[in-house]
N, C-alpha and C positions, 0 to 999 in steps of 0.2 A: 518774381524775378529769379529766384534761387530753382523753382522748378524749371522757366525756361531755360537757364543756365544749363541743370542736369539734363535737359532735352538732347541741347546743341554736343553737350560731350558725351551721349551717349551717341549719338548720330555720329561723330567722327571716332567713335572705337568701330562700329559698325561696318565704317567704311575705310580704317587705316589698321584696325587689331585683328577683328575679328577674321579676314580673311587667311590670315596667318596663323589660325587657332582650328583647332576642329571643338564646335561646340556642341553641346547638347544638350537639350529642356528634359525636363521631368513633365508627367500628367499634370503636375499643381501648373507648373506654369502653363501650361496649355489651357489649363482652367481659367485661371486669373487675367492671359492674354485675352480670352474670350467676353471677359466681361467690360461692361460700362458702350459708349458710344455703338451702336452696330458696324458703323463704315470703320471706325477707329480700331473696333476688336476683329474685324477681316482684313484689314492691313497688316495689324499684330501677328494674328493668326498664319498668314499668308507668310509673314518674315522670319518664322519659325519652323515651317509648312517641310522643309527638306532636313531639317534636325534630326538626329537618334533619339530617341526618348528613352530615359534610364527606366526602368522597371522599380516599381514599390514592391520589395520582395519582403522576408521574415525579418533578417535584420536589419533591415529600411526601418520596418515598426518598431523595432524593438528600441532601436538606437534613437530612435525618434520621442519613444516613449522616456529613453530614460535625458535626454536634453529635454525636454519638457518637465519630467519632476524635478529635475536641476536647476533650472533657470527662472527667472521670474518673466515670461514670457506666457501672456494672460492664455484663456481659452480661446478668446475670439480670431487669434496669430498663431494657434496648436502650427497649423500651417507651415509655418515659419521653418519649424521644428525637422521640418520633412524637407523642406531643403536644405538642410543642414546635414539631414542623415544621409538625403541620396550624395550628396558630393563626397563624403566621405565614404562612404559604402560602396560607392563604385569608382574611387581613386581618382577623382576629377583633380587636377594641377590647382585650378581657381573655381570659388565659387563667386560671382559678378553681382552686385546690388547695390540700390542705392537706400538699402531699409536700414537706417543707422538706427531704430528703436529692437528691433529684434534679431537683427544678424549683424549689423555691423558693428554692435554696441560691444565697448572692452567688456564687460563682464561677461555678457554672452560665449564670446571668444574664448573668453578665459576656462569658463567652463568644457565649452567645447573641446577644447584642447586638452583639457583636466581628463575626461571621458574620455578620450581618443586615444592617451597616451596608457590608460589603465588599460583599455584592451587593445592595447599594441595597434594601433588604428593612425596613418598617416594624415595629419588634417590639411584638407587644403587651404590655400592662402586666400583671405574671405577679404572681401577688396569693394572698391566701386572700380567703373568703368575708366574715371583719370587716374585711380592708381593702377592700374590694369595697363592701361599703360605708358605708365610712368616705367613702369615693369620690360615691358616687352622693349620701348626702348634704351633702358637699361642694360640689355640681354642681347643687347644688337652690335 
């Protein structure tokens, strides 16, 4: 029930936020889109298909490497880690998810910001899809 819920409000950011936003994936999501169902990850893939893709540069890793020694965010989510880095390393406003165990989680956050702020690093505002917006019509 809670994932079809998350379904339906990602389906209407898609189609009442996102157009108003210029977005853009990184290679992980491109990865992750690709996976599971084949018809399901060509649809994904396809609704991404006109996106910018940020670049995994030097301090993509580096920043990536050090939210992972910081966080308790297992090996098998390193992953995670990298989305976190690219949003911040290339000035993204929002990073959008519904992963409340390794990105949306406070401590995570806390960290995040902890790191961001030691190297002068603006963090973006790590959200799901309903506060995303909750945001944009706020802003309206």
């Amino acid at each position: 029930m809670i994932v079809a819920a998350h379904q339906q409000i990602t389906r209407e950011w898609w189609e009442t936020a996102l157009p108003c936003c210029q977005a853009f994936v990184s290679p992980i999501v491109i990865q992750e889109a690709g996976r599971g169902d084949p018809n399901a990850a060509t649809r994904r893939l396809g609704s991404i298909a006109n996106f910018p893709v940020l670049e995994v540069t030097e301090d993509v890793n580096t920043l990536a490497g050090e939210y992972f020694a910081r966080t308790r965010i297992p090996e098998k989510a390193r992953a995670d880690t990298f989305h976190l880095s690219l949003a911040t390393t290339h000035g993204m406003d929002y990073l959008i998810s519904w992963n409340f165990t390794h990105i949306l989680g406070r401590a995570v956050r806390r960290v995040v910001q902890d790191i961001n702020t030691i190297h002068g690093l603006e963090t973006p505002v790590i959200c799901t899809p309903e506060e995303a917006m909750e945001i944009r019509y706020d802003n309206q």
